[in-house]
Kinemage of the C-alpha trace (Angstrom):
@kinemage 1
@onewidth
@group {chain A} dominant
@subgroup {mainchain}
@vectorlist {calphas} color= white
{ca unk a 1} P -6.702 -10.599 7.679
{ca unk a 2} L -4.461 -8.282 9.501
{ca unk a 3} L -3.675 -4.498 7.400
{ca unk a 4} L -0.762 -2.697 9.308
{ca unk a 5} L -0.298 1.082 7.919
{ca unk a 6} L 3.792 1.389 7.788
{ca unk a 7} L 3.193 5.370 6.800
{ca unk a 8} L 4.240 7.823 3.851
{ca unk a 9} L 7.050 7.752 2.490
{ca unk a 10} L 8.567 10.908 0.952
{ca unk a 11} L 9.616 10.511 -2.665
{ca unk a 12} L 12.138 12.563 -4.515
{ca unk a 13} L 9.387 14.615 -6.261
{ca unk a 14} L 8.296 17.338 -4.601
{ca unk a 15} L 4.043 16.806 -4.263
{ca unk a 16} L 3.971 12.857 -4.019
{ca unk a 17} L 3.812 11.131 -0.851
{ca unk a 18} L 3.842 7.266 -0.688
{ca unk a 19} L 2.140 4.903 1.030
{ca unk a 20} L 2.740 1.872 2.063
{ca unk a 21} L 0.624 -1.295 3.811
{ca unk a 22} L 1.627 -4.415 5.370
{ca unk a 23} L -1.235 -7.266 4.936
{ca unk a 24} L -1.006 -10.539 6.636
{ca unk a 25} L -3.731 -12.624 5.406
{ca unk a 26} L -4.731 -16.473 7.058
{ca unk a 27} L -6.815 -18.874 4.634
{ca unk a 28} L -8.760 -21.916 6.195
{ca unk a 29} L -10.747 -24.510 4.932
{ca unk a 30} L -9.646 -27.935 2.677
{ca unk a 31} L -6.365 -25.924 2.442
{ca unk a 32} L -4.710 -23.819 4.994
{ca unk a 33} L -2.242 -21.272 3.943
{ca unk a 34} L -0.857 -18.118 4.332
{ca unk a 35} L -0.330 -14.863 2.333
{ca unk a 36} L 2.146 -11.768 3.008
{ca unk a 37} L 1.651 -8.887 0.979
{ca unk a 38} L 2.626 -4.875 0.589
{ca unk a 39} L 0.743 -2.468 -1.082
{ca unk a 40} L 2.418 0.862 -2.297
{ca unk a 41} L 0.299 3.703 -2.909
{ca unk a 42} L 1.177 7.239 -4.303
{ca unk a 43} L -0.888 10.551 -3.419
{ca unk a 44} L -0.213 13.635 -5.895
{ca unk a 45} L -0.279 17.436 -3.952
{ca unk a 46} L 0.072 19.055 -7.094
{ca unk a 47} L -2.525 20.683 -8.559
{ca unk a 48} L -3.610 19.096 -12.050
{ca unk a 49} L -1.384 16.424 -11.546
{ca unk a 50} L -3.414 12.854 -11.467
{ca unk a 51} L -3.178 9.147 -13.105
{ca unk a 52} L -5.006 5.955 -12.766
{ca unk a 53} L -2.639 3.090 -12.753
């Protein structure tokens, strides 16, 4: 498995950054494939501000 950070993004709030990462993942065994994800993330600056998604 190979995670690449691609950085923050800056969203049109004001207080929220977003995140994003690149994963590459290899499976082996009685079947071989391959998987290509990205993950988003968001990080809240603002005081009181919070959610679990």
């Amino acid at each position: 498995m190979n995670a690449e950070p691609l950085g923050f993004l800056r969203a049109k709030t004001d207080g929220i950054n977003l995140g994003r990462v690149f994963i590459d993942k290899r499976f082996k065994g009685t079947m071989e494939a391959t998987s290509k994800d990205e993950m988003l993330s968001a990080i809240a600056t603002v005081e009181g501000l919070g959610r679990l998604m």
